[in-house]
C-alpha positions as CSV (number, residue, x, y, z in Angstrom):
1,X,124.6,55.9,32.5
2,X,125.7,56.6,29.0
3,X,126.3,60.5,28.9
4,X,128.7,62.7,30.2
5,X,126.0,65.1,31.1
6,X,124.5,62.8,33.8
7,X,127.9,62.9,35.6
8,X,126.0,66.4,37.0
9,X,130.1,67.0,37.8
10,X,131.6,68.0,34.6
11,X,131.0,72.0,33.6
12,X,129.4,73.0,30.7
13,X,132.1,73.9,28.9
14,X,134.3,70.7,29.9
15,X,131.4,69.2,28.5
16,X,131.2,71.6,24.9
17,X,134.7,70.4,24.6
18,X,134.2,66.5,25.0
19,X,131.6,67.1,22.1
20,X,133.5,68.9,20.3
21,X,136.6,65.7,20.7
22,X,134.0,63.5,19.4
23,X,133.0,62.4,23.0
24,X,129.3,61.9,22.5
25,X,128.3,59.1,25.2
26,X,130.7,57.3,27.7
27,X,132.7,53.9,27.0
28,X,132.2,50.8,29.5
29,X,135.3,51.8,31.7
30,X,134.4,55.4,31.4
31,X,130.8,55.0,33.0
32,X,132.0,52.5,35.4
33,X,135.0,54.6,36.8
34,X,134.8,58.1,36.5
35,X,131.4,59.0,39.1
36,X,134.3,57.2,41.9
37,X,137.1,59.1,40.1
38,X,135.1,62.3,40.3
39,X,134.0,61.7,44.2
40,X,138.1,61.3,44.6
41,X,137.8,57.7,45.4
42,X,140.6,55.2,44.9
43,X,140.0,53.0,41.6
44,X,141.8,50.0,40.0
45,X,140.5,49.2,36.5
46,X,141.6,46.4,34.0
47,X,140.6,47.6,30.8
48,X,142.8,47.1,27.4
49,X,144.8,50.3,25.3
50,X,141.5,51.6,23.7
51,X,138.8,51.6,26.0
52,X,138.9,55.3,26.9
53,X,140.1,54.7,30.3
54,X,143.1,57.6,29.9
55,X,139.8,60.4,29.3
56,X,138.5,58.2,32.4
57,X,141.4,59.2,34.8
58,X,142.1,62.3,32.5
59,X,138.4,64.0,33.4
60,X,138.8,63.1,37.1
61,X,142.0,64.6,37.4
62,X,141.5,67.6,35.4
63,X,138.5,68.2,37.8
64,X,141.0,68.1,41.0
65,X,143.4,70.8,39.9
66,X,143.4,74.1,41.1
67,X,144.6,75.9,38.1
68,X,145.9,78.9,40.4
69,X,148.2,76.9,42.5
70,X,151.5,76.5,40.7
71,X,152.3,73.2,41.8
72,X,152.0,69.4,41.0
73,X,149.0,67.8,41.7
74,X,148.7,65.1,39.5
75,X,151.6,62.4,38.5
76,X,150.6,59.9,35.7
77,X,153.3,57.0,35.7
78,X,153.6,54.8,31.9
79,X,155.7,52.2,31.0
80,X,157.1,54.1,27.8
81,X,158.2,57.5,26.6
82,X,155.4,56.9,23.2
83,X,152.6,56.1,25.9
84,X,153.4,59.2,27.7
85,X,153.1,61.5,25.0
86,X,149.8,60.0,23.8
87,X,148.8,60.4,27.3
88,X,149.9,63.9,27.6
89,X,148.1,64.8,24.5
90,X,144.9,63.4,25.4
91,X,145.0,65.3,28.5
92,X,146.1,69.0,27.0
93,X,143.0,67.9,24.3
94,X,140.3,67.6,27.4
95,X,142.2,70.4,29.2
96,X,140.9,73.0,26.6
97,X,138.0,73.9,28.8
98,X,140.6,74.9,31.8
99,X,143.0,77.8,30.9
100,X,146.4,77.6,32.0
101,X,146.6,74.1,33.0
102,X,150.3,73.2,32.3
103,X,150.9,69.8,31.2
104,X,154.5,68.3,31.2
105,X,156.3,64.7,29.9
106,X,159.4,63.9,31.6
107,X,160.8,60.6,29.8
108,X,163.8,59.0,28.5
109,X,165.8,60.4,25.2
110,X,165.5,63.8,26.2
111,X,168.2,66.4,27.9
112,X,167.8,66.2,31.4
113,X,168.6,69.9,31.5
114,X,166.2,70.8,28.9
115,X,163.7,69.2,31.0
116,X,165.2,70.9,34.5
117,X,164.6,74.1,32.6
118,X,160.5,73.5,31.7
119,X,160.7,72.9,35.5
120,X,161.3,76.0,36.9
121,X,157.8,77.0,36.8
122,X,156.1,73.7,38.3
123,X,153.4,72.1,36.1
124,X,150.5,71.3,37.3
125,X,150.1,67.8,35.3
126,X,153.5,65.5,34.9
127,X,153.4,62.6,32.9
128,X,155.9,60.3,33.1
129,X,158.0,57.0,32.5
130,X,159.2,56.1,36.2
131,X,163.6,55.9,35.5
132,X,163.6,59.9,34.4
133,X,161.0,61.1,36.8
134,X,163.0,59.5,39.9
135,X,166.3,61.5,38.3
136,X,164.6,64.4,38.9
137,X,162.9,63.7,42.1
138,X,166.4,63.2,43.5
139,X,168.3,65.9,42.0
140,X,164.9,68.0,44.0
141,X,163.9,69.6,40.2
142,X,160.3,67.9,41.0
143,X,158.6,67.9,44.1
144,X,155.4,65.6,44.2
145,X,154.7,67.3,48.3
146,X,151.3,69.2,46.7
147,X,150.3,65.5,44.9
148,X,146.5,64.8,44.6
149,X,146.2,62.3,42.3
150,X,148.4,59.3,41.3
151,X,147.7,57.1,38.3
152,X,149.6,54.1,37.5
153,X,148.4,53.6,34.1
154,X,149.4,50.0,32.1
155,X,151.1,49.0,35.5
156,X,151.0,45.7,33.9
157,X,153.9,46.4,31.5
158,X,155.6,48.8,33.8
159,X,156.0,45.9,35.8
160,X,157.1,43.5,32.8
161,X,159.9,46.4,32.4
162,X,161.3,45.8,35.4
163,X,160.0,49.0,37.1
164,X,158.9,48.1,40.2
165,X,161.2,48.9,42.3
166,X,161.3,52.6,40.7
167,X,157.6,52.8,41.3
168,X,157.8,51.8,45.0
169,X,161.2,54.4,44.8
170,X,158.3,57.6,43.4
171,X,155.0,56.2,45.4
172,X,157.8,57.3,48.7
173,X,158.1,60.7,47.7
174,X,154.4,61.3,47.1
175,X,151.5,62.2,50.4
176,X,150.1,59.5,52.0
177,X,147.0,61.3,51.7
178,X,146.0,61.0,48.1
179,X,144.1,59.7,45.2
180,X,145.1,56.3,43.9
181,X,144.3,55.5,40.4
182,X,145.5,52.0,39.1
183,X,145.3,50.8,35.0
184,X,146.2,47.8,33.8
185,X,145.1,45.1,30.8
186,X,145.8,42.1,32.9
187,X,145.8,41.6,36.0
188,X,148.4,39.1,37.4
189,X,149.2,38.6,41.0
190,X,152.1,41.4,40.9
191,X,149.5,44.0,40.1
192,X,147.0,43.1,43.0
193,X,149.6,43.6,45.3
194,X,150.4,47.0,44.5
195,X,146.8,47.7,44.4
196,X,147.1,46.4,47.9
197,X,150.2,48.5,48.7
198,X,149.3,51.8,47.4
199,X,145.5,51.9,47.3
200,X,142.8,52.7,49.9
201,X,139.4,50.6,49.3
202,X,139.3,50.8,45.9
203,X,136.8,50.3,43.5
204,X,137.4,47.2,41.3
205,X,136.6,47.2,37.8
206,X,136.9,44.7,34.9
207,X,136.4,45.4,31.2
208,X,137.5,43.7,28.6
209,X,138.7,40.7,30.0
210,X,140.3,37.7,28.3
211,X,136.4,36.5,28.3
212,X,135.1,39.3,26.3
213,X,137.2,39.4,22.8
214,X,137.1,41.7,20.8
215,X,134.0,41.3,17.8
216,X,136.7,40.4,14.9
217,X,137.5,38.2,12.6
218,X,140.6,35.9,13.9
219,X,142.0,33.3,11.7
220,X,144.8,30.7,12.4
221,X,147.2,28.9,9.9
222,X,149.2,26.2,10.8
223,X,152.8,26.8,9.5
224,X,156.6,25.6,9.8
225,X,158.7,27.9,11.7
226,X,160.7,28.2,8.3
227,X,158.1,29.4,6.2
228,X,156.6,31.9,8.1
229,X,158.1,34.6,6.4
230,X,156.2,33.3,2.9
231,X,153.0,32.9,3.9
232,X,153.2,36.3,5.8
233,X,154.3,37.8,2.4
234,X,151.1,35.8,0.7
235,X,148.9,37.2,3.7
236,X,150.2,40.4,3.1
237,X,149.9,40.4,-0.9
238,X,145.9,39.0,-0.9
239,X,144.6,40.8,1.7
240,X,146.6,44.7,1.0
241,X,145.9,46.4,4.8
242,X,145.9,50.3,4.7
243,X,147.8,49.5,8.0
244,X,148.7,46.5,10.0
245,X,151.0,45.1,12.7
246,X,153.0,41.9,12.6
247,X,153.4,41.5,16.4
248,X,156.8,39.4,17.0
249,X,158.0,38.0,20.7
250,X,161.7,39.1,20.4
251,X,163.7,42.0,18.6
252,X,165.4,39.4,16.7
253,X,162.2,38.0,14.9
254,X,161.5,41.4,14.3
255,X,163.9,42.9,12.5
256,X,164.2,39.7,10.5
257,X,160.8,40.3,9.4
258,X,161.4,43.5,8.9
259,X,164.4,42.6,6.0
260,X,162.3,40.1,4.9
261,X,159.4,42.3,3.6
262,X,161.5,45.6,2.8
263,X,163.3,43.2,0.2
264,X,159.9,42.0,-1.3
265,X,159.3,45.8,-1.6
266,X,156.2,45.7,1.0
267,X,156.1,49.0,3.2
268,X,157.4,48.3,6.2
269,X,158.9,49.8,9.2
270,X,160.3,47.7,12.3
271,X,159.5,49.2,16.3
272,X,162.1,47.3,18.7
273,X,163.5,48.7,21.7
274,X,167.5,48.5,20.3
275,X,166.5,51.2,18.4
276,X,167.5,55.0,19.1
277,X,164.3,57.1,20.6
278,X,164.3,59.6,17.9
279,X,163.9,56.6,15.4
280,X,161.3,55.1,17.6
281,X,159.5,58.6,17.5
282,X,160.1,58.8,13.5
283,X,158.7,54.9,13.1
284,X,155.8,55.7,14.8
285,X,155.1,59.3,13.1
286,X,155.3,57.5,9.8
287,X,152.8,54.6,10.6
288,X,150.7,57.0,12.3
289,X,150.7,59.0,9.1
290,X,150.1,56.2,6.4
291,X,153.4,56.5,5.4
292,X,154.0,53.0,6.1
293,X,151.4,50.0,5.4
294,X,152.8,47.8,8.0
295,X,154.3,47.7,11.9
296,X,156.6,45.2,12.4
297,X,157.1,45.2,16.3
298,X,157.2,44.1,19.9
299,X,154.7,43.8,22.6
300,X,156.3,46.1,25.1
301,X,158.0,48.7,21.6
302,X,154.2,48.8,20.7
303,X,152.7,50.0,23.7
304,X,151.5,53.7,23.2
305,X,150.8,52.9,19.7
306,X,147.8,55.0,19.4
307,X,146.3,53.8,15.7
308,X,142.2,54.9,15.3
309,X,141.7,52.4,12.2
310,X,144.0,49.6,12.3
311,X,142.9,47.1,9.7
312,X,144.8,43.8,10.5
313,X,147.1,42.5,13.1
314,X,149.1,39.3,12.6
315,X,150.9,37.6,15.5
316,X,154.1,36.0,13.6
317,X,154.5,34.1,17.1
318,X,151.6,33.2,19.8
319,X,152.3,34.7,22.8
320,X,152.8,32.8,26.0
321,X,149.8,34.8,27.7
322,X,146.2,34.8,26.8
323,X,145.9,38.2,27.8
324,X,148.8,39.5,25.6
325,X,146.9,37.8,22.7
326,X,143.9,39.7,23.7
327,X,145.5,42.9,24.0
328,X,147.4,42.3,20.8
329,X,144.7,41.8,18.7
330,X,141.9,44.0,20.1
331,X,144.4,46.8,19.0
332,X,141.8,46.0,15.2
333,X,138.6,46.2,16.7
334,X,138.3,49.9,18.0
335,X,135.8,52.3,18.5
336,X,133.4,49.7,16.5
337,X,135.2,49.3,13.6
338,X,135.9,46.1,12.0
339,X,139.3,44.3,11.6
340,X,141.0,40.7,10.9
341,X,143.4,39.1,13.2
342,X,146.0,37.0,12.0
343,X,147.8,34.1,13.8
344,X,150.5,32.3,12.8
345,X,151.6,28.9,14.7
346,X,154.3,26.3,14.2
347,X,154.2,22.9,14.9
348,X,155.9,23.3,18.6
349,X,152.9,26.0,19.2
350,X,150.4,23.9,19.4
351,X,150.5,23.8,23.5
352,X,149.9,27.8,23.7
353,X,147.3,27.4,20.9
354,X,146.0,24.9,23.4
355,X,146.0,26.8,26.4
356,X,144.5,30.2,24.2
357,X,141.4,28.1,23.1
358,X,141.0,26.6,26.7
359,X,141.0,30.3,28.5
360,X,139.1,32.1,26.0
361,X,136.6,29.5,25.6
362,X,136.7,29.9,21.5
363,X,137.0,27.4,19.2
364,X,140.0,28.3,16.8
365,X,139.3,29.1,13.2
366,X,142.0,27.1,11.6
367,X,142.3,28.2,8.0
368,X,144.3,26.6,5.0
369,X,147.6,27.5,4.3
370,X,147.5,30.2,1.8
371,X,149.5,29.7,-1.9
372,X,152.8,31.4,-1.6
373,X,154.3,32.5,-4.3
374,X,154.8,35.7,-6.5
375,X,154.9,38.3,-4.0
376,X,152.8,42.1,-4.5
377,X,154.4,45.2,-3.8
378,X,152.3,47.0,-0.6
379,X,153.2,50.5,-1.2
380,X,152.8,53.1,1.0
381,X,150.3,56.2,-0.2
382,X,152.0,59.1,2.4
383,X,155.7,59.7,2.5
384,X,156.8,62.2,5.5
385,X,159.0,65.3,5.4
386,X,161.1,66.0,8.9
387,X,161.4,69.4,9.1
388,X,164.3,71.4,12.3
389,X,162.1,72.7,14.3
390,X,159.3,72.0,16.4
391,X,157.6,73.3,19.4
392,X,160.8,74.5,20.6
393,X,161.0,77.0,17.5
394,X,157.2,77.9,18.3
395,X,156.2,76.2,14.7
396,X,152.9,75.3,14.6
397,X,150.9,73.5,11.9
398,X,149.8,76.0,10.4
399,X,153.2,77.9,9.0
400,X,153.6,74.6,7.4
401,X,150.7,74.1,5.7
402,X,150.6,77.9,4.5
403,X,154.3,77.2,3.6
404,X,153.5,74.2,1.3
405,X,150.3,75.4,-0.2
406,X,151.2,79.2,-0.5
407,X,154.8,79.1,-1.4
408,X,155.2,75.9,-3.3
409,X,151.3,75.4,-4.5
410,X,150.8,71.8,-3.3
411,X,146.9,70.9,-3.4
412,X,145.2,70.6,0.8
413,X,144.2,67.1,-0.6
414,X,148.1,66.0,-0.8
415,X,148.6,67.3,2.7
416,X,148.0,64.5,5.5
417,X,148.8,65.0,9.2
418,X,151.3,67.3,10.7
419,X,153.0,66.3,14.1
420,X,154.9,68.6,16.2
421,X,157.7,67.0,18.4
422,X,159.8,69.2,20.7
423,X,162.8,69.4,18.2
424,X,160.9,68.3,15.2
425,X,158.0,68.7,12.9
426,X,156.7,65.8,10.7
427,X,154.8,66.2,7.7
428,X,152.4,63.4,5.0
429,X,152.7,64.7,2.0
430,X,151.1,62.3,-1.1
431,X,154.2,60.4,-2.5
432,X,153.5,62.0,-5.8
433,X,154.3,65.1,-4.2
434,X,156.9,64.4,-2.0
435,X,160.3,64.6,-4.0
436,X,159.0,68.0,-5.1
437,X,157.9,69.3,-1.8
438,X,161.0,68.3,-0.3
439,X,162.7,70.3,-2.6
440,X,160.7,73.4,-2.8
441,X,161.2,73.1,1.0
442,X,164.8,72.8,1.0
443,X,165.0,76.1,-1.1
444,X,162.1,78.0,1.1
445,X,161.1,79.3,3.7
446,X,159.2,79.0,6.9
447,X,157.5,81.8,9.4
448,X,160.6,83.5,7.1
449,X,163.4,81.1,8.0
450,X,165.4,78.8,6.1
451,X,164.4,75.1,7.9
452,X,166.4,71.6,7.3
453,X,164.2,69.3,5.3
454,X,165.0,65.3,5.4
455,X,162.5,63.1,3.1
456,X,162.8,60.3,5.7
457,X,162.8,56.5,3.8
């Protein structure tokens, strides 16, 4: 079964939109889960960031709510606040078919009473990071009572995060009688258990495990610990991604990186979770965008990252699990396109490269170390203008488009993607344009207001 059509449970206009989304035949976990997920059966799945499994669980519980009834239905628990939003907007995206349907993110980084506020109507759709959903279930500003469908989606890192407990806390407040819907890339011991726990003879599904990499191009390079940083730069310098992400095991390897390339004037941004959310959200917006050419971050930071054409990853550091490595590098080799996959390992790696070629069953392509040296500038081609005022102030893309190629005369060509956050709207603008646009901006006007402008750098 490859088509959405010969699901025979999706309407014709649910399916009109999944054409229209670019949804023309079903991915592995897709066809696998979503005839169970649509006959409301229980389903665990472990299937990497990528395989389509969030318009999997997204199609089945679209199909269970009754638009009419203005309660919760459907919960979708993720590990971070960017994961949520990329979930959340995947699901208003397939929701287009289904009037109405009110989808809401409670996470992290955002007023509680802002969010107590959205609440007063209930939505029908919450998705959330586990911590700011429990605030509200005890304060009684969300009640889970009319709950048909659960999803627990990367459980794997929720649990790395320490959220069990906060899971267990929310699963108690939801009906016993319910659908049980369990993602996750790996699949350690801790996982089956809460499969156990919360799920009713559920169907078990396996794509994309550590046995089935990704079809890329993975190369390995023996290096000291101290020189890292060089041959990264040299990496870097011969190879000049449109967009990669140096994948480091601790926040302090990270921004250490970080330094180390803004200094050899390579585009760079660093994702790290000391880092304030609304400089998370701005990091991400900008890679996103092409406003940086590379991601310098951690595995658990990185999660949500929702990239279409990522051309290289390099892990600075093996990690410890084969599975992480997987998921790490698979994050290049989406939706068929090609990608390269870099690894760097020290001397005192050589037991984890060990234990990665002994798991995966590959022989490791070990490469010679590449001339350092002279070091290229990566620029970025994007820069992004943060405007005041997002959804909140009911600004939509197009006021800002028509504001930048009406009022100030800027070509369609040097527009790239526009983003609107709740407090916030990001803008690409070419960097040939952007000093000017800023400007222009700053002395204009938007839907007929004056708006702060920040050229963020």
């Amino acid at each position: 079964m490859t088509s959405f059509a010969e699901l025979n449970a999706l309407s014709s206009q649910q399916l009109a939109t999944l054409e229209t989304l670019g949804y023309l035949a079903m991915t592995p976990v897709q066809a696998a889960a979503l005839p169970a997920i649509l006959s409301g059966r229980d389903v665990r799945a472990q299937a990497k960031t990528g395989s389509g499994k969030t318009a999997a669980f997204g199609l089945g519980l679209l199909q269970h709510i009754d638009a009419t009834q203005f309660t919760t239905q459907s919960l979708v628990l993720c590990p971070t606040r960017e994961l949520a939003d990329q979930v959340a907007g995947e699901l208003r995206r397939l929701a287009r078919a289904t009037p109405n349907i009110k989808v809401l993110t409670l996470c992290g980084g955002v007023p509680f009473n802002a969010q107590r506020d959205s609440l007063t109507h209930a939505p029908h759709i919450i998705v959330a990071t586990p911590g700011r959903l429990l605030d509200h279930l005890n304060k009684q500003t969300v009640s889970l009572s009319a709950l048909r469908t659960l999803v627990l989606d990367e459980a794997d890192r929720m649990l790395d995060m320490g959220f069990a407990e906060a899971i267990d806390e929310v699963v108690a407040f939801a009906p016993a009688q319910r659908q049980t819907l369990l993602f996750s890339a790996t699949w350690p011991v801790a996982i089956a258990a809460i499969s156990q726990r919360y799920q009713h003879e559920p169907l078990a599904i396996e794509i994309d495990t550590a046995e089935a990499l990704p079809a890329i191009q993975q190369e390995f390079y023996e290096v000291p610990r101290n020189q890292k940083i060089a041959v990264l730069q040299a990496l870097l310098s011969r190879e000049k991604p449109a967009s990669c992400v140096v994948f480091c095991n601790t926040k302090k390897d990270c921004q250490a990186v970080c330094d180390a390339l803004t200094a050899s004037n390579q585009s760079v941004l660093a994702l790290h979770g000391d880092m304030e959310q609304r400089d998370r959200d701005q990091t991400l917006v900008r890679f996103a965008n092409g406003s940086s050419r590379v991601l310098v971050a951690t595995d658990v930071a990185a999660r949500g990252l929702d990239i279409k054409a990522l051309a290289m990853v390099v892990n600075f550091e093996l990690a410890w699990d084969p599975e992480v490595h997987v998921h790490r590098i698979g994050r290049t080799a989406r939706a068929g396109e090609s990608g390269l996959a870099v690894s760097l390992c020290a001397p005192e790696e050589a037991t984890r490269a060990n234990v990665l070629e002994e798991m995966l069953h590959i022989t490791l392509n070990w490469c010679p170390q590449p001339a350092t040296g002279k070091v290229l500038p990566l620029e970025a081609e994007m820069a992004t203008l943060a405007i005041d005022g997002g959804k909140k102030a009911k600004m939509r893309p197009g006021d800002i488009l028509g504001a930048l190629t009406g009022d100030i005369g800027l070509d369609g060509a040097d527009i790239g993607k526009i983003a609107i956050h709740p407090m916030h709207a990001y803008v690409a603008v070419k960097q040939s344009v952007a000093r000017h646009a800023w400007k222009q901006l700053q002395q204009g006007k938007i839907k007929g207001k004056s708006v702060k402008v920040r050229l963020l750098k």
